[in-house]
N, C-alpha and C positions, 0 to 999 in steps of 0.2 A: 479201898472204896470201890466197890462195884461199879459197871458202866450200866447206864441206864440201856433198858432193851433197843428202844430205838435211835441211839447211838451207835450201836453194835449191829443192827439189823442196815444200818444206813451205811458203816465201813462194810458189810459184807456184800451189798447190792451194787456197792463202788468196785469192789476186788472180782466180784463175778462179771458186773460190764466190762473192768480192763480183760479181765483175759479172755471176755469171747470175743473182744476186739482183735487182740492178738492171735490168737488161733484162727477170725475168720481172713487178717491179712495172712499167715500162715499159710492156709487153705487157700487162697486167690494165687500168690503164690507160688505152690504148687502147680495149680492149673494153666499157669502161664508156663510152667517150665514144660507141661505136656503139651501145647499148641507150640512151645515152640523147639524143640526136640522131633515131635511129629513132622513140622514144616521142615525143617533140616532133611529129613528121610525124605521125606516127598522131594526136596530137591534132585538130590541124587538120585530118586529114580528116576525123574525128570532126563536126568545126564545121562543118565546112562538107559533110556530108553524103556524102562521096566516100570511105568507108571501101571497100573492098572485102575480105569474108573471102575468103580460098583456103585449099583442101582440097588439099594437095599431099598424095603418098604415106605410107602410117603412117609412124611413129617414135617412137622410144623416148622415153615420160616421165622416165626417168633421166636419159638423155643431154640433154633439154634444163633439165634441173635443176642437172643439174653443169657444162653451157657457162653459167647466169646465176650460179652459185656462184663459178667461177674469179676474176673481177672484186676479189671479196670474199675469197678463197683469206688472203691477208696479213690481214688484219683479224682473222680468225676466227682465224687462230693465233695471232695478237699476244694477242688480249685470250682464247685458252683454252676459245673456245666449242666447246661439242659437237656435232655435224650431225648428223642421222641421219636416213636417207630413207629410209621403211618402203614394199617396194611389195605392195601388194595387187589390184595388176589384173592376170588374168592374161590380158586380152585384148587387142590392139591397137586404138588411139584415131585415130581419122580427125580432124583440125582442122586450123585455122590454128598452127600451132607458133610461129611468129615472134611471131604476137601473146602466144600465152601465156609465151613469154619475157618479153617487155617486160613483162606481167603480173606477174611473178616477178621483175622488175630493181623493179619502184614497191616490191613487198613486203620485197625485201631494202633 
């Protein structure tokens, strides 16, 4: 006996949410193993003296707020936390961005 369409349309829209659920902890993940992998290195050059800061082009403290959030993305929904990133600068910040991530990946 045949499955009715929306039967079959309702297992496949269930098998397509699990697994971009999976793939996006996957992918979070990952990005946690590159903040912290990167932090590791930064350490040691820390130790050993060979830090270098670079001032690449401004960029948005939101956006690098919400690239060291995504990692954490599942965590913060599971356990119902509430985020909330107030900004009050309304100027563009010249720094080392990468570093002040890895800054924001120890704090999370």
């Amino acid at each position: 006996m045949p499955v009715p369409f929306d039967q079959h349309l309702s297992f496949v829209k269930e098998k397509i949410a699990s697994s971009l659920s999976l793939l996006s902890s996957v992918d979070q993940s990952a990005q946690s193993m590159i903040y912290y992998n990167s932090n590791q290195i930064a350490r040691m050059q820390i130790k050993k003296n060979q830090l270098k800061i670079k001032k690449p082009a401004a960029q948005s403290i939101l956006m690098s707020i919400q690239s060291v959030a995504y990692p954490f993305e599942v965590q913060i929904q599971r356990k119902g936390i509430n985020v909330y990133v107030l900004k009050r600068l309304s100027h563009t910040v010249s720094m080392d961005f990468n570093l002040y991530e890895l800054v924001l990946f120890n704090i999370f």
